[in-house]
N, C-alpha and C positions, 0 to 999 in steps of 0.2 A: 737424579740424586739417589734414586734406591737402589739402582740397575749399581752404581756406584758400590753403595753401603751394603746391599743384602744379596748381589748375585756375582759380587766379585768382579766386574768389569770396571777396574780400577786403572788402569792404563788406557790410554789415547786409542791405543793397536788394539785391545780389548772388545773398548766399546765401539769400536768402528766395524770390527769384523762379525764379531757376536752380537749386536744390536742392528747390525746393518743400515750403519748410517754413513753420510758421504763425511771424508776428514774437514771438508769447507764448513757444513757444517756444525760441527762439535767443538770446533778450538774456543772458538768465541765465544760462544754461550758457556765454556767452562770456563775461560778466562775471567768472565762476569762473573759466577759465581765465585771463582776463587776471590776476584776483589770485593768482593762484600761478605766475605770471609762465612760461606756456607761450605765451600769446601777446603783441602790444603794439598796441596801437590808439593811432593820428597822432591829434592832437588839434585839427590844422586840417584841413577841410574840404575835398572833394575834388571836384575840376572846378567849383568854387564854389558846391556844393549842402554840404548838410549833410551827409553822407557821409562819417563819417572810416573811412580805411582800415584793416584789421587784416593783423600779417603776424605768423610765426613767432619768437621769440626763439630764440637758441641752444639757450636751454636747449628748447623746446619740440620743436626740430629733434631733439636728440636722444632726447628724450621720444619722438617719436614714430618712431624708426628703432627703437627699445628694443621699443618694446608695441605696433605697429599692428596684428601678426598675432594679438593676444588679442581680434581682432574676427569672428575666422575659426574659428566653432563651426558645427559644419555642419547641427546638429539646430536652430538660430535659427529664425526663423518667415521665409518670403521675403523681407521688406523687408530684413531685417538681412543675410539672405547678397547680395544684392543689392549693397549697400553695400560690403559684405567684399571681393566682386569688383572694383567700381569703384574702391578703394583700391588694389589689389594693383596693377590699372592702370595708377591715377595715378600708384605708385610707380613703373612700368617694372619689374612681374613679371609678364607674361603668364600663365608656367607655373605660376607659384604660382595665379592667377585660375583656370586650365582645371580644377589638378588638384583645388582647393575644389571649383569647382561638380559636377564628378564623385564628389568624395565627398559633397558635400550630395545629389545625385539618388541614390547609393547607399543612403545613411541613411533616404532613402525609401522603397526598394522592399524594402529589408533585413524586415520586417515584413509589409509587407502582401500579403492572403491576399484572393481573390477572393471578395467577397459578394454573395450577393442575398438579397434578402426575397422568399420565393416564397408566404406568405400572411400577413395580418396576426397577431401575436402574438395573446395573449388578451387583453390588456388595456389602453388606451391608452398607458399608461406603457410596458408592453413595448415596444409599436410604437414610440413615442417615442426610444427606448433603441438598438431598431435601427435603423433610422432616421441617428440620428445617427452609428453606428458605420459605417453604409454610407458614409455621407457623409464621411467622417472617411476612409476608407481611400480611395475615389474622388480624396479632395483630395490625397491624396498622391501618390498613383498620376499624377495628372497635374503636380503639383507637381514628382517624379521626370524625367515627359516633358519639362519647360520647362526645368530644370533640364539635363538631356543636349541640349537643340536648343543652349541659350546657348553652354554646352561645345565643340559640334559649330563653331559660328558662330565663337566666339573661337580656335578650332585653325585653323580654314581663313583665316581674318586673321590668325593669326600666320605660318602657311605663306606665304601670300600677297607677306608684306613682308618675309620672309627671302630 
């Protein structure tokens, strides 16, 4: 809904191409919104393509002033804090975007503990077992990393334009 309301990706062709989402999909879950009247899609066609536009109803406007921040769980998988950030953005909350991505990179390192496999377990399974557990903490651990550069990136652009 904001990517809708505040970054102009108001057409179907819009949000699929500049949000890079698949058309399967988008249709649906806009159709669901339009039935419960968060959003309203023009019924003529836009720059004389088939293209009609979608914008926010009131009610959606408020809808989403109300609940945007229940998008802002810091333990989400990347994509989803990703997105979290880019809302708080679009909204004009930088600090709200900084102090997320600092707490999503914290929720990462909050746990993890330095491993190595320093000889194969005894049984494939074992190895299999750690293995993934290495990999599982490595992904955070850098997960944590990207997570503090973005942080770092979005402070010195906000300093920047103050």
């Amino acid at each position: 809904m904001t990517v809708i309301s505040r970054a102009g990706l108001n057409t179907l062709y819009r949000l699929q191409r500049e949000a890079n989402l698949q058309p399967g999909s988008v249709r649906q879950p806009l159709r669901e919104l339009a039935d419960v009247g968060l959003i309203a899609r023009s019924e003529a066609p836009t720059r004389g393509r088939n293209r009609r536009a979608m914008s926010l109803t009131p009610f959606g406007e408020g809808f989403l002033q109300l609940h945007w921040a229940n998008c802002l769980d810091p333990k989400q998988e990347m994509e989803s804090i990703i997105r979290g950030v880019t809302v708080a953005l679009l909204l004009n909350l930088p600090m709200t975007a900084f102090k997320f991505l600092k707490e999503a990179a914290g929720v990462r390192e909050h746990d993890n503990v330095v491993q190595r496999i320093t000889q194969a377990p005894p049984s494939p399974v074992d190895f299999h077992a750690a293995m993934r557990a290495l990999l599982a903490t490595r992904r955070r651990a850098m997960e944590a990393s990207v997570l503090k550069e973005f942080a770092e990136t979005l402070m010195r652009s906000v300093e920047s334009t103050s």
